[in-house]
N, C-alpha and C positions, 0 to 999 in steps of 0.2 A: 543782933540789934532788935530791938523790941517795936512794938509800935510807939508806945511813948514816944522812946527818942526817935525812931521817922519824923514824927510832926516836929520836930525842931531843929532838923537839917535844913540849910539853905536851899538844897535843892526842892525839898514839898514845901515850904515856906514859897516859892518858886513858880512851882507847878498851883500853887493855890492860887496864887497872884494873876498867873495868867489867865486860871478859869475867869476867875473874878471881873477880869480886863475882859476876856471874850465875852461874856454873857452883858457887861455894861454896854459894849461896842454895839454888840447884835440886839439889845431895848434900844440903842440909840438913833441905829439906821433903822427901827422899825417905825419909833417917835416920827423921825425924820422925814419918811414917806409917806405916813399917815397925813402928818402937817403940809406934807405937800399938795399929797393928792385933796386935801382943802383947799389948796389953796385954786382949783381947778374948777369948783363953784363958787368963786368969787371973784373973777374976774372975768373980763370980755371974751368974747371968743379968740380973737388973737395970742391972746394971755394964756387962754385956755390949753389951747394948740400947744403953746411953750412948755406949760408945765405938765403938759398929758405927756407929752414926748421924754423929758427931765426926767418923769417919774421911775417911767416906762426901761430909759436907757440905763437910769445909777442901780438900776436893783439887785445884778451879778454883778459889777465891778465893786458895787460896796460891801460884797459877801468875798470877793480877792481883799481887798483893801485889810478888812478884820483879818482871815487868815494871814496874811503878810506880817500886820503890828503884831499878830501873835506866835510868829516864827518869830518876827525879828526881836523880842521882849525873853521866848525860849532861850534865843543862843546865847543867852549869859547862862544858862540853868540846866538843868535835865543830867543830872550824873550822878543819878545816884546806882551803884556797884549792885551789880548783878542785875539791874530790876532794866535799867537803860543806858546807852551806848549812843550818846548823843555824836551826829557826825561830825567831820571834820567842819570848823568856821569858814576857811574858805570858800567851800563848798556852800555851806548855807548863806554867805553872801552872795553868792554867786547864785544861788536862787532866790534870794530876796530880791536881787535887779532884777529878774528873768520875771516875777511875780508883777513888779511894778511897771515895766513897760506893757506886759499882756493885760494888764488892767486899763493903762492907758489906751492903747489901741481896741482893747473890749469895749471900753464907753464909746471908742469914736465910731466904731462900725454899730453897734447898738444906736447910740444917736441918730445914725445916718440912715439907718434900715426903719425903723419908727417915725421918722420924719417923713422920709417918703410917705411909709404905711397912713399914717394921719393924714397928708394934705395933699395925698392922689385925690380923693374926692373932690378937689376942688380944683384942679387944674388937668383938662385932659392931655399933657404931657407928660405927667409925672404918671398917670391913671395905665397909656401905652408902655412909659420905661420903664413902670416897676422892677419887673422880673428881673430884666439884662440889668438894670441901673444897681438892683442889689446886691445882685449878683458878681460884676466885676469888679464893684467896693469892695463887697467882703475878700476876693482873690487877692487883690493888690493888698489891703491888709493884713492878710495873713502872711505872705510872702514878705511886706516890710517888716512886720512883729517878729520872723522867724532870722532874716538878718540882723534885725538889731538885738536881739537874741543872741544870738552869735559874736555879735562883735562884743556887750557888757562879759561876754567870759572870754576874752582877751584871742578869740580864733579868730584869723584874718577873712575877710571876705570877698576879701578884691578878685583873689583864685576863683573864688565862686561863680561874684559876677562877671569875670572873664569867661568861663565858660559855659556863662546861662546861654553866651548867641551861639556855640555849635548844639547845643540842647535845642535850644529852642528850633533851630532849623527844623532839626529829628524829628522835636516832636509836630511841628509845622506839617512836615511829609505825609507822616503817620496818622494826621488827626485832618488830614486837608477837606473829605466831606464835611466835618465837624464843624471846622473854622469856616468851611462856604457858610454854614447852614449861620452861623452865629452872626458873621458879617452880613448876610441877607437881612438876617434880622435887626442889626444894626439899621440897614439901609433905609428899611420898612419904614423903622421909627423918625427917620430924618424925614424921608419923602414924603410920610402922610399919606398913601393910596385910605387907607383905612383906617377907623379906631375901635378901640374896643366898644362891644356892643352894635355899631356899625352892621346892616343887612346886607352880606356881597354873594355874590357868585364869581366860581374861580372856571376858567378856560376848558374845564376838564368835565366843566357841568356840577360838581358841588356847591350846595349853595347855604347860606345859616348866617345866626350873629356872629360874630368875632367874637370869643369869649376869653380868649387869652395870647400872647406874644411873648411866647418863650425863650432862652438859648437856641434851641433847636429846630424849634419848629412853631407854626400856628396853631389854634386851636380854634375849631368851627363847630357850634351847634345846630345841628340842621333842624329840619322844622318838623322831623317826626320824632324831638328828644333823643337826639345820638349824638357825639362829638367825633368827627372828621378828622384827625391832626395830620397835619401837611407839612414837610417839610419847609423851612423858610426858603432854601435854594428853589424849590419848585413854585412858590407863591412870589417870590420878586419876578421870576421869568416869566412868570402869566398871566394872561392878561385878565384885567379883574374889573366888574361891574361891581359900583359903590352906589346900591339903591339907596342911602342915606345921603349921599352930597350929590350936589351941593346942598339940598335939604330932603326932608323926608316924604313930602306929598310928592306924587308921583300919580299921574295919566292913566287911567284901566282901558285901553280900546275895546268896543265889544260888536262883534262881527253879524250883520241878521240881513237879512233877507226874506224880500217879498215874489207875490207875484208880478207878473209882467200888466197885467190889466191893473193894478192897485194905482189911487190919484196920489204921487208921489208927493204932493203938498202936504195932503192930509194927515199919511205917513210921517214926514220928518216934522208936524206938530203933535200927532199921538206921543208920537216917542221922546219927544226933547219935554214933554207934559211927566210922561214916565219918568224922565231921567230926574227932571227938577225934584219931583216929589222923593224919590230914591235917597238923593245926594242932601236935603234936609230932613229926611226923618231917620236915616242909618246912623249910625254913632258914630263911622269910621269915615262916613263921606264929607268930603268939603263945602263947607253948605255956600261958600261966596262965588263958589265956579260956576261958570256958563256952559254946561256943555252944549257940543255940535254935533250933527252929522254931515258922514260925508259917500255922496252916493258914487262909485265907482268902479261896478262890472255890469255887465251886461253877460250873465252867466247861462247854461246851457237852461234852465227851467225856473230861472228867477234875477229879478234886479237885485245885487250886494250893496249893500252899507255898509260903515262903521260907523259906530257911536260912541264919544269919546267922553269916558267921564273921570271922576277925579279924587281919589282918595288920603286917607294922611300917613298910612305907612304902606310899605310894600308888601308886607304878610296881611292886612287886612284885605287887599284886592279882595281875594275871593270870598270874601263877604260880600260885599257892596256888588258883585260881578252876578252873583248866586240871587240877590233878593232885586237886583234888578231884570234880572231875566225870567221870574218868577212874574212878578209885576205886570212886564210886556207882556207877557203872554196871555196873560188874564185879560190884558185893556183889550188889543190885537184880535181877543177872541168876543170882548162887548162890542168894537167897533164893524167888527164882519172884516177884519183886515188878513189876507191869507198868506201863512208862510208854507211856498209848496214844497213837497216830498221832491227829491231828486228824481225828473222823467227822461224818459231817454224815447223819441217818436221813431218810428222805422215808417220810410214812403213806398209801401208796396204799389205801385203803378213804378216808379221808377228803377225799383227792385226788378221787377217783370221784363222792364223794356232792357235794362240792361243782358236780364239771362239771354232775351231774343236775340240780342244782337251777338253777344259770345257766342250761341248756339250759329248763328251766319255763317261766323266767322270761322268757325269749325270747321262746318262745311265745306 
């Protein structure tokens, strides 16, 4: 057989037909997404949302879809002697269902994973379950694609699901830290202790933003740029400071001390003059807060204070903490105000009378 007559058997008559069909198919879903992804500057945000998501999920299942019509257009064709050995029909029905359910179930976990991913930003719900919420979509999906899978080529599945519960036991046993750690994480996300982004400290003295809430475990950035990861089983069990809630400004106490002769009046107006000025001209301080002090020891070589002042996140303290103690010390030092050195007085007369009377009593 010559080439001539190739080009006029039905089977390359065929095989032309189908290029033909694929390449029309694949300009049409390209047409198709282009006009979509238009349609994504022209409408509201809400719209936007729609079609950014639409776009995002059709773009593998409509590259299954084209391969599919172009199996399913093949199994009338493809025989021509020596060159191809096209398979049994059955069979290629039997993977044209298998094609079209895993396309179906591809758009719905692509939809579902994209939706999330777009409008976590706008709901701190969706922002904490990403991870897990994607994450057991996709499982349950792939395990229903893989049964219905099974059942379109006529194998029963009932067997199956009869004995997923001694399986699952197994593998329950086998994966039991696992499954703590995931359920913890579950928990997390119900109860709210935390959310992402959130400044905590965990029981064990780690402290950072929340920066992820995974299967397994948290993820904590601490504050010299390192990431912490803690298992979820040990962050549900511990106890946990949320310097973010109820809100973010948070109290700086700052501990000083004077002398004992200093006129304490004078003192807690120097300092609440310092603090005003600190707490409106810092960037991080809260400029509507009142701070106070509050006098209360009476210490071996000076009177204690705290002076309570007031910032807007909890990693800034030690700004406001640093330029306010810089501050007082300079006024403290224009007003003649003294903060003594730790002294410690020894009463040698008492000293003496005591050796005399040991020495007595010796005797």
């Amino acid at each position: 057989m010559d080439f001539a007559n190739i080009l006029t058997t039905q089977q390359t008559i065929t095989a032309a037909a189908c290029i033909i069909v694929l390449l029309c198919l694949y300009l049409a879903k390209r047409l198709f997404l282009v006009r979509l992804r238009a349609q994504i500057h022209q409408q509201d945000s809400q719209v936007t949302h729609f079609y950014q998501v639409l776009a995002l999920a059709l773009n593998a299942p409509l590259n299954l879809i084209i391969f599919t019509i172009l199996l399913w257009l093949s199994r009338y064709g493809f025989d021509i002697t020596g060159v191809w050995a096209y398979p049994d029909s059955e069979i290629v029905a039997d993977v044209i269902r298998a094609l079209i359910i895993i396309t179906f179930i591809l758009f719905i976990e692509r939809w579902v994973t994209y939706a999330i991913k777009v409008y976590a930003a706008r709901s701190s719900l969706l922002t904490n379950t990403r991870s897990i919420a994607s994450g057991a979509i996709r499982a349950c999906l792939i395990g229903l694609a893989i049964l219905l899978v099974l059942g379109s080529m006529g194998i029963s599945v009932t067997p199956l699901i009869a004995s997923l519960g001694i399986t699952s036991l197994a593998v329950a046993l086998a994966l039991q830290p696992t499954l703590e750690n995931f359920f913890s994480g579950v928990q997390i996300l119900i109860d709210k202790p935390f959310r992402i982004g959130d400044f905590i400290e965990l029981e064990s003295g780690e402290q950072g933003f929340v920066d992820k809430i995974g299967w397994r475990s948290t993820w904590i950035k601490m504050l010299p740029n390192n990431i912490v990861i803690v298992p979820n089983g040990k962050v549900s069990q511990s106890k946990i400071i949320n310097y973010y809630y109820p809100e973010k400004e948070l109290s700086v106490p700052v501990e000083v001390s004077v002398h004992y002769r200093s006129d304490l009046e004078f003192v807690e107006r120097v300092t609440l003059d310092v603090a005003n000025q600190v707490l409106q001209e810092h960037e991080w301080g809260v400029e509507t807060y009142e701070p106070f002090v509050l006098f209360h020891t009476f210490d071996n070589s000076s009177i204690n204070f705290t002076v309570m002042l007031r910032t807007k996140e909890y990693f800034n303290r030690f700004f406001v903490k640093s330029m306010f103690i810089k501050k007082l010390h300079k006024r403290y030092n224009e007003e003649g105000i003294v903060i003594p050195f730790p002294i410690t007085a020894i009463n040698l007369q008492q000293e003496q009378e005591d050796t005399v009377v040991n020495t007595d009593r010796t005797n």
